[in-house]
C-alpha positions in Angstrom: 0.0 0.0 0.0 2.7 1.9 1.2 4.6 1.7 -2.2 1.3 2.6 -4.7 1.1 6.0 -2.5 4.9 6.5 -3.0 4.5 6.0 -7.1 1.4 8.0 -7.1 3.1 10.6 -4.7 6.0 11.0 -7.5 3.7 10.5 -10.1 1.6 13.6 -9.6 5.1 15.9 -8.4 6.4 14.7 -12.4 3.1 16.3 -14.0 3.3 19.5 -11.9 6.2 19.6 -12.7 6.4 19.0 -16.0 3.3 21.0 -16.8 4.9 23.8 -15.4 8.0 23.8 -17.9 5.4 24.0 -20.8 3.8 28.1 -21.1 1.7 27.8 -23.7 0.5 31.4 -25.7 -2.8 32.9 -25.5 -4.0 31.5 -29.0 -2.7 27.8 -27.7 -0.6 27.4 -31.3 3.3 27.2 -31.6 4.2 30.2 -32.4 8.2 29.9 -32.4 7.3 27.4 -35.4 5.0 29.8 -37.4 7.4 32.7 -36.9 10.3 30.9 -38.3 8.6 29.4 -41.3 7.6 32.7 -41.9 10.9 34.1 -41.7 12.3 31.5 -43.6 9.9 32.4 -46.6 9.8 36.1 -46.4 12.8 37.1 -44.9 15.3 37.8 -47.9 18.2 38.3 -45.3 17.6 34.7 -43.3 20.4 32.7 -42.5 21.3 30.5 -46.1 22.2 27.0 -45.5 25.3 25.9 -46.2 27.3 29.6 -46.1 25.3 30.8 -42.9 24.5 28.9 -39.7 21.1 30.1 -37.4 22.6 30.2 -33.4 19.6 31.5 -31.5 16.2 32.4 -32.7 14.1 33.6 -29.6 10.7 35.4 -29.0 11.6 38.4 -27.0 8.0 39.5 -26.6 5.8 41.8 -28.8 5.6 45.4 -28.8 2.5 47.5 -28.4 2.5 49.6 -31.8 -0.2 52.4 -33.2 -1.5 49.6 -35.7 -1.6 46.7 -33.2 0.9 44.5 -31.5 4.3 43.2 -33.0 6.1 40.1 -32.1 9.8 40.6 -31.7 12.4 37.6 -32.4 16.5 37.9 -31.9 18.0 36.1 -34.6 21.5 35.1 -34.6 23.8 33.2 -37.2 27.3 32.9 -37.9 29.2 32.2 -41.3 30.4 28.7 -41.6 33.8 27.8 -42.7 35.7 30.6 -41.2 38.4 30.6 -39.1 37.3 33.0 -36.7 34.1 32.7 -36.6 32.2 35.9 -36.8 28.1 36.3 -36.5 25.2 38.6 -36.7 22.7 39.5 -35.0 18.6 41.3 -36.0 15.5 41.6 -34.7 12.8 40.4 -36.6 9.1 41.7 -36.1 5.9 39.9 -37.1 2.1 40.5 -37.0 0.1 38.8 -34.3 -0.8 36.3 -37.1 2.9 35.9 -37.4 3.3 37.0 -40.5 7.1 38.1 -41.1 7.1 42.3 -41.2 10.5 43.2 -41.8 13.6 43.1 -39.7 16.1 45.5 -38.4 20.0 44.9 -38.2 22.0 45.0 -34.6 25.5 46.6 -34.3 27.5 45.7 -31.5 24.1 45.4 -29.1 21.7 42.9 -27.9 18.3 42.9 -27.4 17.1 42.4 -24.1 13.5 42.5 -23.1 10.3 44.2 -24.9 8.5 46.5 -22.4 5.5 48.9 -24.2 6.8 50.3 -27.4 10.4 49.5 -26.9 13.1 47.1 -27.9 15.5 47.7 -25.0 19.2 47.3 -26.2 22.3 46.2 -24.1 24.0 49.1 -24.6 24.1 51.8 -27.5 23.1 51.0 -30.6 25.2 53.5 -33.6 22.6 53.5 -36.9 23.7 56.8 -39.4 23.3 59.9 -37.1 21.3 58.5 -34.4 22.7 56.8 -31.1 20.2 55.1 -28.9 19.9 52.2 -26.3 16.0 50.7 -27.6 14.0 51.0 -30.5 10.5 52.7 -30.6 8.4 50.8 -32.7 4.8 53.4 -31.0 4.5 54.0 -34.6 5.1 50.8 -36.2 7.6 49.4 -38.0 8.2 51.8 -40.8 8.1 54.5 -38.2 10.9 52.7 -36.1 13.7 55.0 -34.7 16.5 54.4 -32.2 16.0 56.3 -28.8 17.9 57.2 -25.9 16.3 56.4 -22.7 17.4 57.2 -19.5 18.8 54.4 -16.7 17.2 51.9 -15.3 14.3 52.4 -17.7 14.1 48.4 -18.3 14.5 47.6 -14.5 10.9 48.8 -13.8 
């Protein structure tokens, strides 16, 4: 008796468990998967197999834009077949259909977390004339431009 409460017991723990690694999005479809067959479609500067190699391809969130929400993905990929390996690094933006939008080209920062509008930036981002630590997507992604905002800004 004894031992079927102790199987239960661990039983049950391994669901909770396990049901708990799994967070499933609102609309209960894999999103991760729609995104990158979408980017692998429509995205003209995707990683090419063979010369490029994908590293990381994360959904950092979505961003709360004039026209509706955008999904925000860091993509990473290195070239293949060098000596010292060097790599890239974008931000990709889709619809909340997950249609593929366009993507924008990282310097020597990384994205870090979504938080209203913003793309915040691990450190500052150098595009033409303009120097800022996130991107402002409030009017969408045409209307994208690289801000400065002040410390700490992602910490609340």
């Amino acid at each position: 008796m004894c031992f079927r409460f102790a199987e239960f017991f661990l039983a049950a723990i391994a669901v909770i468990f396990l049901a708990g690694c799994q967070t499933p999005n609102a609309t209960g479809t894999d999103s991760r998967r729609l995104m990158l067959a979408s980017s692998r479609k429509d995205d003209a500067d995707f990683p090419k197999s063979g010369t490029e190699e994908l590293t990381k391809y994360a959904h950092l969130g979505a961003v709360e834009t004039a026209n509706g929400l955008l999904h925000v993905v860091e993509v990473r990929w290195r070239l293949t077949g060098m000596p010292a390996p060097r790599g890239y690094t974008k931000l990709s933006f889709f619809t909340s259909d997950f249609a593929y939008v366009g993507s924008q080209r990282c310097g020597r920062t990384y994205p870090m977390i979504c938080r209203g509008p913003y793309v915040l930036m691990w450190g500052s981002e150098f595009v033409g004339d303009e120097v800022g630590n996130a991107w402002n997507l409030s009017g969408g992604y045409d209307r994208r431009r690289l801000v400065q905002l002040e410390e700490g800004f992602g910490e609340k």
